[in-house]
DONU-446562 format. One line per 2 residues: number of its first residue (from 1); their letters; for each residue y, x, z of C-alpha. Coordinates in nm, 2 decimals, padded with zeros to 4 digits. Layout:
NUM> A> Y:X:Z | ...
***
This chain:
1> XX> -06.45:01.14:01.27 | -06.57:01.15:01.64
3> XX> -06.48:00.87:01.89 | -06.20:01.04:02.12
5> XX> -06.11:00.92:02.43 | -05.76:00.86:02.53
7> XX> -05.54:01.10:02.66 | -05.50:01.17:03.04
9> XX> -05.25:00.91:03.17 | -05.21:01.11:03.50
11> XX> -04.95:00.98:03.81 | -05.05:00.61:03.64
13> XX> -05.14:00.45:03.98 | -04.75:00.59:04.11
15> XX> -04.45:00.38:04.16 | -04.17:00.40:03.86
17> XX> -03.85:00.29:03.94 | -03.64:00.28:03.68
19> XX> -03.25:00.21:03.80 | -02.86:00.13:03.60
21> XX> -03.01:-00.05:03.32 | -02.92:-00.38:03.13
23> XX> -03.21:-00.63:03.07 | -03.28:-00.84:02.76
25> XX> -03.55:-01.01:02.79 | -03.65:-01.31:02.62
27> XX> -03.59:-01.67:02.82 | -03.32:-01.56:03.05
29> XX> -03.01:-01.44:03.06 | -02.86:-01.08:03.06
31> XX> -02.91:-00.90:03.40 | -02.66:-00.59:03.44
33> XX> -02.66:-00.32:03.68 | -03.05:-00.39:03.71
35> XX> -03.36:-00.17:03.82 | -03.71:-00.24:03.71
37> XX> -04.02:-00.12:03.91 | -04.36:-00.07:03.81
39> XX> -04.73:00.13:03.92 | -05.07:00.09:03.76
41> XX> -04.91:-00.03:03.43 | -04.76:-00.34:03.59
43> XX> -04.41:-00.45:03.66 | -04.39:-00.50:04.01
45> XX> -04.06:-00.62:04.06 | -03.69:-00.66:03.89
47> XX> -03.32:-00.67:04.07 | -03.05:-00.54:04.13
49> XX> -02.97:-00.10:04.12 | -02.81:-00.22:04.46
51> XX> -03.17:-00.32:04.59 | -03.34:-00.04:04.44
53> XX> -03.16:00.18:04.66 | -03.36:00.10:04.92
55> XX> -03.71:00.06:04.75 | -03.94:00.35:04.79
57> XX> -04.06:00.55:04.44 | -04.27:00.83:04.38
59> XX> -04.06:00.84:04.04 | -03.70:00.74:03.98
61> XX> -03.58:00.72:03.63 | -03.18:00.67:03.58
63> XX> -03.09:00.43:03.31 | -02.76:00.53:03.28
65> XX> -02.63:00.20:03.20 | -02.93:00.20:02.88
67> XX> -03.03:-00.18:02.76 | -03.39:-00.20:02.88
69> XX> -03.65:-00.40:02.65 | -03.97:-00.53:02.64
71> XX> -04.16:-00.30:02.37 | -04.18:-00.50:02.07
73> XX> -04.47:-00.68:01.88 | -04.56:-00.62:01.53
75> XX> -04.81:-00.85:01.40 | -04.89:-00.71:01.05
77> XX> -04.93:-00.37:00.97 | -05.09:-00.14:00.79
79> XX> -05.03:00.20:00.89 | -05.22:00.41:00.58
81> XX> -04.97:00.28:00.36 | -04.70:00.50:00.48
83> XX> -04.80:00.66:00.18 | -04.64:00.46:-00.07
85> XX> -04.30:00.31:00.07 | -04.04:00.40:-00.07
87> XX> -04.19:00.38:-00.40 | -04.38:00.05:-00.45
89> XX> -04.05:-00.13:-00.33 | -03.95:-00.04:-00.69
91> XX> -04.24:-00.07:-00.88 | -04.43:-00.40:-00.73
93> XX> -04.51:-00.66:-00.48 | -04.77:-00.50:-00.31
95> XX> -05.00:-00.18:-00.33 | -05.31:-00.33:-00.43
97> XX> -05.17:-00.50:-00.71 | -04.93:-00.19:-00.82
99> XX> -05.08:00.01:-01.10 | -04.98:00.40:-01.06
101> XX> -04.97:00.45:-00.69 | -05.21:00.59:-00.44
103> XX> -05.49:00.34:-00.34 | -05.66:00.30:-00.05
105> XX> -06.02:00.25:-00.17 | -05.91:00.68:-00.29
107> XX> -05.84:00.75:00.12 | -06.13:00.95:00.32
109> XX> -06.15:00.88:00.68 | -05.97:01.14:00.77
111> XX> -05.67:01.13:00.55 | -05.68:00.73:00.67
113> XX> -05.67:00.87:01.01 | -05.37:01.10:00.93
115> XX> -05.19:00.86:00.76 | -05.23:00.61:01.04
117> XX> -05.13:00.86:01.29 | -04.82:00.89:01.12
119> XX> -04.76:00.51:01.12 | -04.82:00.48:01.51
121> XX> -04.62:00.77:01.58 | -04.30:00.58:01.40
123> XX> -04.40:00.26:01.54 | -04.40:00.44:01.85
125> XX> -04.03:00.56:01.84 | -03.91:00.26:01.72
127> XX> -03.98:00.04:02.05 | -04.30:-00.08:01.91
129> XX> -04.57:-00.08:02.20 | -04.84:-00.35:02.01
131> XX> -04.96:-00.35:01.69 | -05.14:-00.54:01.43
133> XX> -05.34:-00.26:01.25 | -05.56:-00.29:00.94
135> XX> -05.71:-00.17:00.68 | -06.00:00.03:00.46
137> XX> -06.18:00.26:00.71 | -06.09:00.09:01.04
139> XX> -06.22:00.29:01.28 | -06.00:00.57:01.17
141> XX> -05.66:00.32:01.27 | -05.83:00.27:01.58
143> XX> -05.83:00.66:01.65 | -05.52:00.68:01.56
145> XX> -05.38:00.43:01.80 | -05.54:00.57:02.11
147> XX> -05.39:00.88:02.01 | -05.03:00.77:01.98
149> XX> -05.07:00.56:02.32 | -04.99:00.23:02.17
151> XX> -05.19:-00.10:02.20 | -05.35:-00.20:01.90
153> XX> -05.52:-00.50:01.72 | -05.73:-00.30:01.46
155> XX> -05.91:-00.46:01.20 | -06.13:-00.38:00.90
157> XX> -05.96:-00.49:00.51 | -06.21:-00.74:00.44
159> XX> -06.27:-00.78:00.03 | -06.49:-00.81:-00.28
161> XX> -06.22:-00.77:-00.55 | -06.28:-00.49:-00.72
163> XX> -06.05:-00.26:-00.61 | -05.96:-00.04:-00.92
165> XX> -05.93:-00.35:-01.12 | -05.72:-00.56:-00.91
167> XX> -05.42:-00.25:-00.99 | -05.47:-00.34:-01.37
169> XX> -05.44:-00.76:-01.30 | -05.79:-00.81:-01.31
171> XX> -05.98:-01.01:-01.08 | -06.38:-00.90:-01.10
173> XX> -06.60:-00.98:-00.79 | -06.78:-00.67:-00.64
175> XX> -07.07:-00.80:-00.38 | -07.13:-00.45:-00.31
177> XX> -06.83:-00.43:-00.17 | -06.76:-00.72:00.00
179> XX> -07.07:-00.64:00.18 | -06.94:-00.28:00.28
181> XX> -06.62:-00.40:00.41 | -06.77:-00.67:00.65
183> XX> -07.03:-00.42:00.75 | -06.72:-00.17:00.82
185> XX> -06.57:-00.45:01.02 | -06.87:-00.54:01.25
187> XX> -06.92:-00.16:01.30 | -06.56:-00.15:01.43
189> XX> -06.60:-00.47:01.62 | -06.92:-00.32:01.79
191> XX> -06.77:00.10:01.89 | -06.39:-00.01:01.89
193> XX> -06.35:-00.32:02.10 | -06.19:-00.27:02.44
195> XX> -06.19:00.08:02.41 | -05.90:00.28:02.59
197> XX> -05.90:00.09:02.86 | -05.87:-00.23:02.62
199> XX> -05.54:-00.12:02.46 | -05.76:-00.15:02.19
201> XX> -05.86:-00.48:02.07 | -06.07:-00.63:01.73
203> XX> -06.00:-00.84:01.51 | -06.16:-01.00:01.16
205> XX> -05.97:-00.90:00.88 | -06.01:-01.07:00.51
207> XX> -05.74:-00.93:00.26 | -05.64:-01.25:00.11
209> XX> -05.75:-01.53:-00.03 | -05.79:-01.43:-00.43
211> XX> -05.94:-01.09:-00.31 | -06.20:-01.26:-00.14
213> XX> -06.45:-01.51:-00.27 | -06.53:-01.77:-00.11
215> XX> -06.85:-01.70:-00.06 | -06.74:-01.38:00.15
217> XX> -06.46:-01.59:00.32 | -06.76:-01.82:00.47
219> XX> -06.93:-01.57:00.58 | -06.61:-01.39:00.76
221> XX> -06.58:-01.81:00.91 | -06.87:-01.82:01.06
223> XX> -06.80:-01.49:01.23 | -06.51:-01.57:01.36
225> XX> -06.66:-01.94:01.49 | -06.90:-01.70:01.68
227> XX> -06.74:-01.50:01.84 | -06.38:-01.67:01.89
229> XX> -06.19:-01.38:01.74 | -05.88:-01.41:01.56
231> XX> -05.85:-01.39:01.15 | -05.59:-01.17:01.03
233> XX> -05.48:-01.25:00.63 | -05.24:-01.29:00.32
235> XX> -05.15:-01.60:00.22 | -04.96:-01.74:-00.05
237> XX> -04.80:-01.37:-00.08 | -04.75:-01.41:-00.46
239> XX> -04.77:-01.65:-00.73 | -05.08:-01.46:-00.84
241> XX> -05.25:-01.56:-00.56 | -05.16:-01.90:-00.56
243> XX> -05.21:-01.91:-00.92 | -05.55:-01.71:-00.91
245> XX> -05.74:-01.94:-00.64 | -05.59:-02.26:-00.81
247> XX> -05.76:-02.16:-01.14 | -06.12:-02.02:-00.94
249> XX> -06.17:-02.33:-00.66 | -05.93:-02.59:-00.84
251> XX> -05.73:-02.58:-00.55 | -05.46:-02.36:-00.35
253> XX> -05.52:-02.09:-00.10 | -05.38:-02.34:00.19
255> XX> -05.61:-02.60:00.09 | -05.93:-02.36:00.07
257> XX> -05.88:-02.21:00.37 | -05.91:-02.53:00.55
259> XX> -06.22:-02.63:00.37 | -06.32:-02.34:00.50
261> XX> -06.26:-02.38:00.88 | -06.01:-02.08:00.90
263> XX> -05.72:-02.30:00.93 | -05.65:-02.32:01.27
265> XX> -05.48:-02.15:01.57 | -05.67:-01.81:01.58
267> XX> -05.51:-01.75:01.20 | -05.26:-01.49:01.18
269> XX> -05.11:-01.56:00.83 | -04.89:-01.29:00.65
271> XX> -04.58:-01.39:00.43 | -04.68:-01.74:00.33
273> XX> -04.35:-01.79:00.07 | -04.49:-02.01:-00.21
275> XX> -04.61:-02.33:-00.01 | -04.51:-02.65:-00.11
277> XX> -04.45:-02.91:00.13 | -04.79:-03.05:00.19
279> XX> -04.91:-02.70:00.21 | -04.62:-02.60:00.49
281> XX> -04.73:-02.99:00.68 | -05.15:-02.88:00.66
283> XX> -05.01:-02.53:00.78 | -04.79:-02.66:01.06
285> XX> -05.10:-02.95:01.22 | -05.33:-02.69:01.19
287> XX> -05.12:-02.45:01.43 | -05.14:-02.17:01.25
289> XX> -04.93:-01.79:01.34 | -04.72:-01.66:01.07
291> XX> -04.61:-01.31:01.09 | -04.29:-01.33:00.91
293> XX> -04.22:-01.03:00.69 | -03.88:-01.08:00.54
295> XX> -03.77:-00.73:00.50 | -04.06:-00.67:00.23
297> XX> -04.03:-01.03:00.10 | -03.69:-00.96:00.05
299> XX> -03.74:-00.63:-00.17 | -03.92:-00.84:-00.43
301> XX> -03.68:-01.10:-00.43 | -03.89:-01.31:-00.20
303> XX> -03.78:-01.57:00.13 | -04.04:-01.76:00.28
305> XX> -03.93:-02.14:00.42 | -04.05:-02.02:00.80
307> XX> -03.78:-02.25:00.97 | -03.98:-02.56:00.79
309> XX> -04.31:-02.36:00.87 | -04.18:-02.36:01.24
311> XX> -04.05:-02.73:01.22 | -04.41:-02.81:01.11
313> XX> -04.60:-02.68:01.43 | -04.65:-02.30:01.31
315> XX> -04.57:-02.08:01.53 | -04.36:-01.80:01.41
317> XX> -04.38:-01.42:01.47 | -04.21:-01.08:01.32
319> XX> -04.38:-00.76:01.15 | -04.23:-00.53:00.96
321> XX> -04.52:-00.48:00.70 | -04.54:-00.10:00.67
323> XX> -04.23:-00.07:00.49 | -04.02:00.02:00.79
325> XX> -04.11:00.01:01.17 | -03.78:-00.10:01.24
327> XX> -03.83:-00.42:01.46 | -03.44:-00.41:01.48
329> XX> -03.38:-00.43:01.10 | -03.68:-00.68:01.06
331> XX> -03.49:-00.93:01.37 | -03.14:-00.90:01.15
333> XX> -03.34:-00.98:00.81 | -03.54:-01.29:00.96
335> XX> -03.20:-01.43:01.05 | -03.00:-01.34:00.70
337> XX> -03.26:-01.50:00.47 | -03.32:-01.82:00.66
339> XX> -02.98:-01.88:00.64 | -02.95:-01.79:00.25
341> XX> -03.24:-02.02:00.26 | -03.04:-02.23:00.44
343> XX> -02.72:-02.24:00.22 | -02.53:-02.10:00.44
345> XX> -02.62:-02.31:00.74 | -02.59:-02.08:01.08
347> XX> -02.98:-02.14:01.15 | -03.17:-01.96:01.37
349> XX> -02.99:-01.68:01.64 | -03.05:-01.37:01.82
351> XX> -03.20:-01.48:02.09 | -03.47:-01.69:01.93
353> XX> -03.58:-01.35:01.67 | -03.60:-01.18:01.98
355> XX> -03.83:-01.41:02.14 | -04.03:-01.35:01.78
357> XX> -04.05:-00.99:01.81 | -04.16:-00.98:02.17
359> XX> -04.29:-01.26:02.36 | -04.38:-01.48:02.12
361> XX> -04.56:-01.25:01.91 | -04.75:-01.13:02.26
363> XX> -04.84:-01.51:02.34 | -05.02:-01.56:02.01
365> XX> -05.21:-01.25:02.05 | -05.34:-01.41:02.38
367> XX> -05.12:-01.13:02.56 | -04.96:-01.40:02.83
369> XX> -04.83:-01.02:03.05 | -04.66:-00.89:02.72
371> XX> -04.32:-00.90:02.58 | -04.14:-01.01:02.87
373> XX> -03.94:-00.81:03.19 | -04.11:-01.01:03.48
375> XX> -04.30:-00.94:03.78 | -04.68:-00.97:03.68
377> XX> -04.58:-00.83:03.28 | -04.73:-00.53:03.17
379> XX> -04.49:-00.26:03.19 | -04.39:-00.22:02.80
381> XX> -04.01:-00.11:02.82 | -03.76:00.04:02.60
383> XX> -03.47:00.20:02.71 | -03.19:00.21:02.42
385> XX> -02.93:00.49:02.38 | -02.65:00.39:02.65
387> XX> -02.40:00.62:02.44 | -02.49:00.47:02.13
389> XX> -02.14:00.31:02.01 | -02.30:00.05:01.81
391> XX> -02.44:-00.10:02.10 | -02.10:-00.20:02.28
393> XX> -01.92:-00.36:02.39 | -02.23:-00.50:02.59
395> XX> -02.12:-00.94:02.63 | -02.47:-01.14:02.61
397> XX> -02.69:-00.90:02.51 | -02.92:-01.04:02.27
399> XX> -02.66:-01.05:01.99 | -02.57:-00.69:01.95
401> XX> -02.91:-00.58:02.00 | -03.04:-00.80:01.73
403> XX> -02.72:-00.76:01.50 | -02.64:-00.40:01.60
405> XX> -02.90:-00.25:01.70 | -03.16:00.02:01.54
407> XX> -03.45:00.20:01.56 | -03.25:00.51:01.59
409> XX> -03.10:00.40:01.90 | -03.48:00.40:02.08
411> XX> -03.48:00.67:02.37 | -03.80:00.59:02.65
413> XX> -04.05:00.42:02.56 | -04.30:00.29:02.82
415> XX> -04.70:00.14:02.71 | -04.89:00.00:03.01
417> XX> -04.62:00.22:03.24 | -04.70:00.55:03.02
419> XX> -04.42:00.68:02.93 | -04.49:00.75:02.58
421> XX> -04.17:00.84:02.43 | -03.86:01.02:02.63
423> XX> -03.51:01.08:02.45 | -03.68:01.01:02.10
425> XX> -03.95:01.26:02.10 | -04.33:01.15:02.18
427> XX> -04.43:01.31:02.50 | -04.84:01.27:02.40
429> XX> -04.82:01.43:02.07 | -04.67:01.67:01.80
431> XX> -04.45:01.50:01.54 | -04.41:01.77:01.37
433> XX> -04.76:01.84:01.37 | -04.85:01.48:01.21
435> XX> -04.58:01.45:00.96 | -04.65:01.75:00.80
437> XX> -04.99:01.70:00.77 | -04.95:01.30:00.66
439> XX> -04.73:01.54:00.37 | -04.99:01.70:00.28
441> XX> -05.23:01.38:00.23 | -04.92:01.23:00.01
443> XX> -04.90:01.57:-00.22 | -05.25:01.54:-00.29
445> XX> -05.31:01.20:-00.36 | -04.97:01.12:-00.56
447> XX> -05.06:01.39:-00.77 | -05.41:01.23:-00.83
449> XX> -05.19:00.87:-00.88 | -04.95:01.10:-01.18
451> XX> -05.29:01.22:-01.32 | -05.46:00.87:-01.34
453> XX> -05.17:00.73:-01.49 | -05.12:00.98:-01.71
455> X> -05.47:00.98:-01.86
***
């Protein structure tokens, strides 16, 4: 696959004024009957659709009373796996550890890239404007992002668990491997970093910490002490995990990650359900980012204690985990299973899941001028169905957006002031197009799955 450059983002450098629109933006309150105005993918300034009357605007966009947005921020994704929701919600925890599915060590760059495509494009539609992206054959994910316009934080799946044993339950070290995958990783580091403009970003990428040794997690350590990059990881995403290292390095994933210097605030940390106390305190001191998946915990019965994670010191953010790009459902989940957590206490709100899925996540990516509707911001907007019934009546906003809300109800969306969505349909690509052949990927390799399984 050939390093592609972005598509033409032509009239960039004009002024957008967008008028008749609600903000909801995290930090202050609702602001109705505003107008929002923006050139070289930067919000310029926010009032009143009074003002903007008299603001001059190569482009005028009419809200028509819509709920503007910042685009939302998924921190953990990983787009190839498209292929297998839907199915491995019923058959097991995760895709690497689920015998009888499609795996990714079987995926060719290309059908990676396909796959991927398909991911961004959803994420795309459903108000998503930065992602967290990784997996086998990186540079493929990275493609795929500059094609579907959004802003991406690729990284390569980092590993040296054998990959066809790990579906069966077995746990057998492959150094070959481990070796590829970093190599993959620098490679992506080296082409991939800053390209489009610097939508898109690198990152390091170890899978977890029982499918890496700790040899190979050293190693990924002292590359990320070099070069200040963020690590991207599982932990504690199962009780095989947490059972797995305890029996290798006599001690739990938590407490091995320290030892190893990855504990600290350039961690993103996915899941992290079975911590004990001591584990959620080391987690909290060390400043740590969770990306909070409760959607896909939740399918396998599972509700991870962030509200004591976030009383610690960690700081908390929302991804939807490939299961669904709907930021929406993910925001209305994080809430529902803190307070079964909770017993029934009324903990966390709509406001403060909000602040998850957009600024917050944004501010531990090191994006200060994402996830917010400010002068100064990067112009990330999405502009929500103002017909849509489900979203009235309108009182503070953030409640009926978080509690009502859906992906379906996504109409613009705007990346860096590209407007890269307009009434639901991507303007920079062909859905049709990449869903069928994403299809055709799935055909091929769930027959090969039936096949394997069969045999």
């Amino acid at each position: 696959m050939t390093h592609r450059l972005p598509p033409a983002t032509a009239a960039l450098s004009q002024v957008t004024l967008i008028e008749d629109v609600h903000i909801i933006t995290p930090g202050r309150p609702l602001q109705r009957d505003a107008a929002v105005e923006f050139s070289d993918g930067q919000i310029r300034w926010v009032g009143s659709t009074e003002q903007a009357r008299s603001r001059r605007a190569d482009r005028r966009i009419a809200g028509g009373g819509a709920l503007c947005l910042p685009g939302f921020v998924n921190t953990h994704n990983h787009t190839p796996l498209t292929i297998v929701r839907g199915m491995v919600e019923d058959l097991g925890f995760a895709p690497a550890y689920t015998p009888g599915i499609p795996q990714g060590h079987w995926l060719s760059q290309e059908e990676t890239y396909l796959l991927a495509r398909l991911g961004h494009l959803e994420l795309l539609c459903a108000g998503c404007t930065t992602v967290v992206d990784y997996y086998r054959k990186p540079a493929a994910l990275a493609q795929a992002a500059v094609d579907t316009g959004l802003r991406a934080f690729v990284g390569g799946r980092i590993m040296d668990a054998d990959s066809a044993e790990l579906a069966a339950g077995r746990f057998r070290r492959d150094d070959a491997l481990g070796q590829e995958t970093l190599r993959d990783s620098i490679d992506l580091i080296a082409r991939w970093h800053g390209a489009a403009e610097g939508r898109i970003r690198c990152v390091h990428a170890p899978h977890a910490p029982d499918t890496c040794s700790r040899e190979l997690l050293q190693q990924v350590a002292a590359l990320a002490a070099a070069d200040g990059r963020q690590v991207h990881t599982h932990l504690a995403q199962s009780r095989l995990e947490v059972d797995h290292v305890l029996a290798r390095e006599g001690q739990g994933p938590v407490a091995m990650l320290d030892d190893l210097g990855l504990l600290n605030p350039r961690l993103f940390a996915a899941h992290c359900i079975y911590l004990d106390d001591d584990e959620i305190a080391a987690a909290g001191r060390a400043r740590i980012n969770v990306c909070h998946a409760p959607l896909g915990n939740a399918a396998f019965g599972a509700i991870a204690p962030v509200e004591a994670l976030r009383e610690a010191g960690a700081t908390i953010t929302l991804c939807t985990d490939t299961k669904s790009a709907d930021m929406f459902e993910t925001q209305r989940m994080a809430i529902a299973v803190a307070r079964m957590r909770a017993q029934g206490r009324f903990v966390l709100d709509a406001a403060t899941v909000l602040a998850w899925a957009t600024a917050d996540g944004a501010a531990a990516l090191g994006l200060a001028d994402v996830g917010r509707i400010e002068p100064g911001c990067r112009a990330d907007l999405v502009l929500l169905d103002p017909q849509a019934a489900s979203l009235a009546p309108l009182v503070d906003g953030f409640g009926i957006v978080v509690h009502s809300g859906s992906a379906a109800n996504v109409r613009q969306v705007f990346c860096d002031g590209v407007q890269l969505v307009d009434q639901g349909r991507p303007t920079q690509s062909d859905a049709r197009e990449i869903i069928r052949a994403a299809q055709q990927v799935a055909d091929r390799l769930w027959a090969r799955a039936r096949e394997t399984a069969a045999a």
